[in-house]
TORPA-4810 file (N, C-alpha, C, O; in nm, 3 decimals):
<nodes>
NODE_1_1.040_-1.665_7.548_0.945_-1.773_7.537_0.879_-1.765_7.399_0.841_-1.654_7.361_X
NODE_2_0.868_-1.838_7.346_0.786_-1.876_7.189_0.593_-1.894_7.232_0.527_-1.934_7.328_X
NODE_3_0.566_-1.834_7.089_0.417_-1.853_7.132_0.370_-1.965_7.137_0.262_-1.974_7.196_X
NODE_4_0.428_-2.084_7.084_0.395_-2.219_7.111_0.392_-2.272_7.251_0.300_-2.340_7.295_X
NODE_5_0.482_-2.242_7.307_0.507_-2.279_7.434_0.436_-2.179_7.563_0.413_-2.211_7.680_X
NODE_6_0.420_-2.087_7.512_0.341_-2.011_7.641_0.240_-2.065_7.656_0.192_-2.121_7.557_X
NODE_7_0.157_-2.070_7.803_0.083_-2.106_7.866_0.021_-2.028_7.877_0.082_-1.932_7.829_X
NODE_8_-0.103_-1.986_7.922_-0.197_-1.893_8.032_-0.286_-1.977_8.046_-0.313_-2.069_7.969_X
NODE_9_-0.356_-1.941_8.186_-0.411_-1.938_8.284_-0.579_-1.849_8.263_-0.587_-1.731_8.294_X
NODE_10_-0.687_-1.916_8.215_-0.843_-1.836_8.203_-0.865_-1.851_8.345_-0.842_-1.956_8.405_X
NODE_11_-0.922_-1.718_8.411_-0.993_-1.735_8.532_-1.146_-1.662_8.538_-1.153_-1.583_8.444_X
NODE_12_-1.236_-1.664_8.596_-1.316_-1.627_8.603_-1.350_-1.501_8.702_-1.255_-1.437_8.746_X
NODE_13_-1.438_-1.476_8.725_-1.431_-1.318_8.818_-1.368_-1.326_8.974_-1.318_-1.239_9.044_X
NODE_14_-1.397_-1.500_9.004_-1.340_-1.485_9.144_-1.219_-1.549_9.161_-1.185_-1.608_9.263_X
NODE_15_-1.145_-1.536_9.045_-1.011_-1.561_9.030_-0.978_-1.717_9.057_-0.892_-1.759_9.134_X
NODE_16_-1.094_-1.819_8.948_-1.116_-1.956_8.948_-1.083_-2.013_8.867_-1.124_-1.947_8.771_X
NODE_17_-1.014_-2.134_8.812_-0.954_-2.130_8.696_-1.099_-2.203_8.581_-1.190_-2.281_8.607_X
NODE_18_-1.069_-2.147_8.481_-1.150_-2.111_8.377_-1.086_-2.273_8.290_-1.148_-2.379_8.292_X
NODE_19_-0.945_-2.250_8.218_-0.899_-2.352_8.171_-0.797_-2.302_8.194_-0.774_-2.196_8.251_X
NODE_20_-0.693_-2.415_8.128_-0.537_-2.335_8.060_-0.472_-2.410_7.967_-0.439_-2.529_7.973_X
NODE_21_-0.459_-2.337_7.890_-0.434_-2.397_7.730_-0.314_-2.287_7.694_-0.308_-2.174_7.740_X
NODE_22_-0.215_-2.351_7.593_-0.114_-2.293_7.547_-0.183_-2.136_7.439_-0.288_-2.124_7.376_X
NODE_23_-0.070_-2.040_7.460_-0.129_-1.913_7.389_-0.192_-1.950_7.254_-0.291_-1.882_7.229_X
NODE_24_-0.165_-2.024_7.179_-0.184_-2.060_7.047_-0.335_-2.113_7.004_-0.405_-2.097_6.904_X
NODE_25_-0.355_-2.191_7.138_-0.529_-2.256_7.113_-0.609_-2.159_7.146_-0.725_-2.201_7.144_X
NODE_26_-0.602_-2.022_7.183_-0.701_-1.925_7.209_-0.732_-1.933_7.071_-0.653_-1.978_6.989_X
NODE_27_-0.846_-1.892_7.043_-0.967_-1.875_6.915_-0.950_-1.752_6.849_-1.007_-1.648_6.883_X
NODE_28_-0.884_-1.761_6.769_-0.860_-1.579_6.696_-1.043_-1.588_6.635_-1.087_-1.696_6.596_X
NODE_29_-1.094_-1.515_6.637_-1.215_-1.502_6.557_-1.221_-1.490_6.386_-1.163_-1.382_6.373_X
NODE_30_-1.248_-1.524_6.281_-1.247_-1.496_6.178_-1.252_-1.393_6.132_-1.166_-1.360_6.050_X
NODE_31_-1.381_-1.283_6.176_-1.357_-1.139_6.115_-1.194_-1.096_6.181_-1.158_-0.992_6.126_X
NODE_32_-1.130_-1.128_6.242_-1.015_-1.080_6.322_-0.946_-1.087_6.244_-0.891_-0.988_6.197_X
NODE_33_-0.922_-1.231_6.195_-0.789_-1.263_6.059_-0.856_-1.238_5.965_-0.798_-1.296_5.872_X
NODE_34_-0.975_-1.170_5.910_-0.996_-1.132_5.766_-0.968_-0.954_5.788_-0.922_-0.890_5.694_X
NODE_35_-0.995_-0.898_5.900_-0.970_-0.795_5.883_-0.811_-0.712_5.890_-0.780_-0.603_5.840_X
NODE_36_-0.722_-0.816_5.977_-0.594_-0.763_5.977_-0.525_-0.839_5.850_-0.419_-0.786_5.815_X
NODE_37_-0.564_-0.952_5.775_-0.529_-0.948_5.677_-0.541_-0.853_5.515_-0.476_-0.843_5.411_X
NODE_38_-0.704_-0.777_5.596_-0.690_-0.662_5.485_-0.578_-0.520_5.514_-0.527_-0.439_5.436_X
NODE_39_-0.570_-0.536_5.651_-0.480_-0.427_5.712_-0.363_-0.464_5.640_-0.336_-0.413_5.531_X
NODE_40_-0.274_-0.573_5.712_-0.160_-0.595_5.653_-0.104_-0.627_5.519_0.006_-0.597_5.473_X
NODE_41_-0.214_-0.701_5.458_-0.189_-0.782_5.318_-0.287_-0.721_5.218_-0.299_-0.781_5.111_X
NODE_42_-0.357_-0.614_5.237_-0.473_-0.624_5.129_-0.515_-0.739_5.075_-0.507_-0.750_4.953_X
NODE_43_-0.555_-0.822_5.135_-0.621_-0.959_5.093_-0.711_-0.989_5.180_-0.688_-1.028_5.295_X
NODE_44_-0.839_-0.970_5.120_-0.981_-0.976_5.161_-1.016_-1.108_5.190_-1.083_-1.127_5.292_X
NODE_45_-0.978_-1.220_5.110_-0.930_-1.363_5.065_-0.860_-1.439_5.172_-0.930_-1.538_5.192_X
NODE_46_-0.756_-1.443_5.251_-0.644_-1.453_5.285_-0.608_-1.630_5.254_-0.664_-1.729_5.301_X
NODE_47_-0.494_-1.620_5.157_-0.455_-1.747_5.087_-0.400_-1.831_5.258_-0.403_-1.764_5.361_X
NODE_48_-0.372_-1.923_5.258_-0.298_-2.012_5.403_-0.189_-1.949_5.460_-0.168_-1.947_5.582_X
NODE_49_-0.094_-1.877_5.345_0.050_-1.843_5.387_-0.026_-1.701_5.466_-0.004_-1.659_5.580_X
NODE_50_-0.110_-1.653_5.376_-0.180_-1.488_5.506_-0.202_-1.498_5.619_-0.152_-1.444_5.718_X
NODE_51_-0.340_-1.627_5.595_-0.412_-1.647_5.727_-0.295_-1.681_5.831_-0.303_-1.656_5.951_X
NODE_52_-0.192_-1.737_5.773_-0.115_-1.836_5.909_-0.026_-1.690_5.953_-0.011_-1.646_6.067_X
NODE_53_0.011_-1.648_5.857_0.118_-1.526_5.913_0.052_-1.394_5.999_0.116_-1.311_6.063_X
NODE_54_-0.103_-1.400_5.979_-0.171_-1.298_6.025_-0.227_-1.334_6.166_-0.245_-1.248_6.253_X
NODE_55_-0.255_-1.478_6.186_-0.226_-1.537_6.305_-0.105_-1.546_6.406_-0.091_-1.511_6.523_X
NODE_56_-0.038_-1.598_6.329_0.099_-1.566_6.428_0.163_-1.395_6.436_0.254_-1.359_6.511_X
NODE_57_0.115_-1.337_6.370_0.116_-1.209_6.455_0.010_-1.171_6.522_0.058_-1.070_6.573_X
NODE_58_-0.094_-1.175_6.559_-0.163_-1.163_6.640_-0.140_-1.216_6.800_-0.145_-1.154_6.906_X
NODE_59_-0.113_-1.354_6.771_-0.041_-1.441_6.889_0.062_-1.347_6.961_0.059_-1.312_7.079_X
NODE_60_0.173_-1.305_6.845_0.289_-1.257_6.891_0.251_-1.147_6.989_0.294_-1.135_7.103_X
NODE_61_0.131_-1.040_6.901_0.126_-0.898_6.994_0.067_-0.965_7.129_0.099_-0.900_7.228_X
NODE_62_0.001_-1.061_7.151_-0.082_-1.076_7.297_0.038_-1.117_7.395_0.063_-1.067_7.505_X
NODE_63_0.125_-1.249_7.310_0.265_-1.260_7.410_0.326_-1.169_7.427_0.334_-1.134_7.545_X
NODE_64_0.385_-1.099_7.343_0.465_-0.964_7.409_0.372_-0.864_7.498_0.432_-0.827_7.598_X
NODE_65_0.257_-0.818_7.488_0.175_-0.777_7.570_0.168_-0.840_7.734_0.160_-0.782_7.843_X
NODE_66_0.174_-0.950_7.705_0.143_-1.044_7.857_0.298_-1.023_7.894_0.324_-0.976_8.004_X
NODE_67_0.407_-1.057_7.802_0.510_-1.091_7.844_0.593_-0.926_7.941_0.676_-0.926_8.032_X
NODE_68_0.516_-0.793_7.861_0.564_-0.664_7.913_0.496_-0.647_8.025_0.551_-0.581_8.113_X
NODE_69_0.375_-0.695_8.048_0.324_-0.692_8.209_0.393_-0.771_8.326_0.404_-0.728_8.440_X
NODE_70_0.446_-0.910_8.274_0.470_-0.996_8.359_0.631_-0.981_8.419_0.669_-1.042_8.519_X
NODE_71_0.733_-0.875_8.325_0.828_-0.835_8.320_0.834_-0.714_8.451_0.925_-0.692_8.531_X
NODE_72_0.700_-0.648_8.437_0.682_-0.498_8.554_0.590_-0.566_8.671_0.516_-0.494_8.737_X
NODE_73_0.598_-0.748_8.701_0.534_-0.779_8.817_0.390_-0.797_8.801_0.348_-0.832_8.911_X
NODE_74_0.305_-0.792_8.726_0.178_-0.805_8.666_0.164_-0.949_8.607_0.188_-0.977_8.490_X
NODE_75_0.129_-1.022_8.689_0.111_-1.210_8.643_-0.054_-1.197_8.603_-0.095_-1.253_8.502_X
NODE_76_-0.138_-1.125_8.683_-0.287_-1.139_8.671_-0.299_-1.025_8.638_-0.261_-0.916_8.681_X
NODE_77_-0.374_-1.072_8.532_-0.415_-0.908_8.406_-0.622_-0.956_8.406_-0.684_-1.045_8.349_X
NODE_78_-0.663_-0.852_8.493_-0.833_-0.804_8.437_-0.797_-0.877_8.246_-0.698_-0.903_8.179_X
NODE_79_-0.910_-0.881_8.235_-0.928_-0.878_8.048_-0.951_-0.711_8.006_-0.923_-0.681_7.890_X
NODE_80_-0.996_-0.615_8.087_-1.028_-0.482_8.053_-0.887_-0.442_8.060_-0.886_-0.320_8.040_X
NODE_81_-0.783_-0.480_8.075_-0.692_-0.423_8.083_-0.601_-0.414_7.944_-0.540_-0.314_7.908_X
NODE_82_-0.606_-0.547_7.871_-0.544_-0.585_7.736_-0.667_-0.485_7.643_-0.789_-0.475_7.638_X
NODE_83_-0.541_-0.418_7.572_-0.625_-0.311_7.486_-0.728_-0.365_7.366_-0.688_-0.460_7.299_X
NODE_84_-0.811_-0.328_7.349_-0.971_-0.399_7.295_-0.880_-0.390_7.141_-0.963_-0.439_7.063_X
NODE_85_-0.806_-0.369_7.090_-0.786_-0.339_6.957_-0.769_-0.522_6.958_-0.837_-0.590_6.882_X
NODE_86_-0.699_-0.566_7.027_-0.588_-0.686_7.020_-0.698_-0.843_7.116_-0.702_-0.964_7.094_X
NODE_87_-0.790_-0.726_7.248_-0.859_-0.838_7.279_-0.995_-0.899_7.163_-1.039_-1.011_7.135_X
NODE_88_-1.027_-0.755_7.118_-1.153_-0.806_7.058_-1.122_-0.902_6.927_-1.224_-0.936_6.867_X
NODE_89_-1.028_-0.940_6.886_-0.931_-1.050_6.787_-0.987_-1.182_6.824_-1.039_-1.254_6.739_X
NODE_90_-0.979_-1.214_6.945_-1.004_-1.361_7.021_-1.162_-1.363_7.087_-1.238_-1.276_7.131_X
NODE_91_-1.168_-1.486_7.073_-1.280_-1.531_7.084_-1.303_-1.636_7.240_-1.284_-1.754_7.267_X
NODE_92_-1.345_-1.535_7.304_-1.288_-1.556_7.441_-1.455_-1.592_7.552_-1.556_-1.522_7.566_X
NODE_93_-1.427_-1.696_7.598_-1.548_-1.749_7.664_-1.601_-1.633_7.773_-1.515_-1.561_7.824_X
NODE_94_-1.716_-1.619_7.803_-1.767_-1.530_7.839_-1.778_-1.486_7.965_-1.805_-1.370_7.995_X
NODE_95_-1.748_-1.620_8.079_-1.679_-1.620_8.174_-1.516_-1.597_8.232_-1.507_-1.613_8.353_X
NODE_96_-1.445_-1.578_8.193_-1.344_-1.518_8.195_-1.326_-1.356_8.198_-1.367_-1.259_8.133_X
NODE_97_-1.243_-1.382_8.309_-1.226_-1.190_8.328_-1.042_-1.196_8.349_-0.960_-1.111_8.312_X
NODE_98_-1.021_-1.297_8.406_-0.852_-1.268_8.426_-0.756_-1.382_8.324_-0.786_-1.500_8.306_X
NODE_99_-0.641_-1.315_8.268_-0.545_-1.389_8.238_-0.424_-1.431_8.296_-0.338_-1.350_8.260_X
NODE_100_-0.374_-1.521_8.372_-0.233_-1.501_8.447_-0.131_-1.601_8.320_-0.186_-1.688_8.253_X
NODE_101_0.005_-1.572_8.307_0.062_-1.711_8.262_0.155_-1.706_8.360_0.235_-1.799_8.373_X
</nodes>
């Protein structure tokens, strides 16, 4: 599946749906793409071709993340469960606790 096309599923604590929007419209946060663009690119700056490539890897690690749970039977993932390196990136409404796609 492409990150364009994946789906998920926001739920809230009592497993209510929150929204669902394709992986791509989640909100990377800005310090997120300025800081893995200093990781990856040394560019404090990040010109369009950074920002966009530092985005779509970010996207990528959460799909393959969702996609290796959903592979071992795991459709509904807690948010404590996706490792904080990769959740704290997105900018994620405050009600939400589960992800399913």
């Amino acid at each position: 599946m492409s990150i364009k096309n994946m789906k998920i599923c926001l739920m809230d604590s009592n497993k209510e749906v929150v929204s669902v929007k394709r992986l791509i419209d989640l909100p990377i946060k800005e310090e997120g793409i300025i800081s893995k663009s200093i990781e990856w690119y040394n560019d404090p700056e990040p010109c369009t071709i950074h920002r966009s490539a530092v985005m779509k890897r970010i996207y990528f690690e959460l799909m393959e993340y969702l996609e290796m749970n959903k592979q071992n039977g795991i459709n509904l993932l807690p948010l404590e469960s996706i490792p904080y390196s990769l959740l704290s990136l997105f900018d994620i409404e405050g009600e939400v606790s589960f992800f399913t796609i």
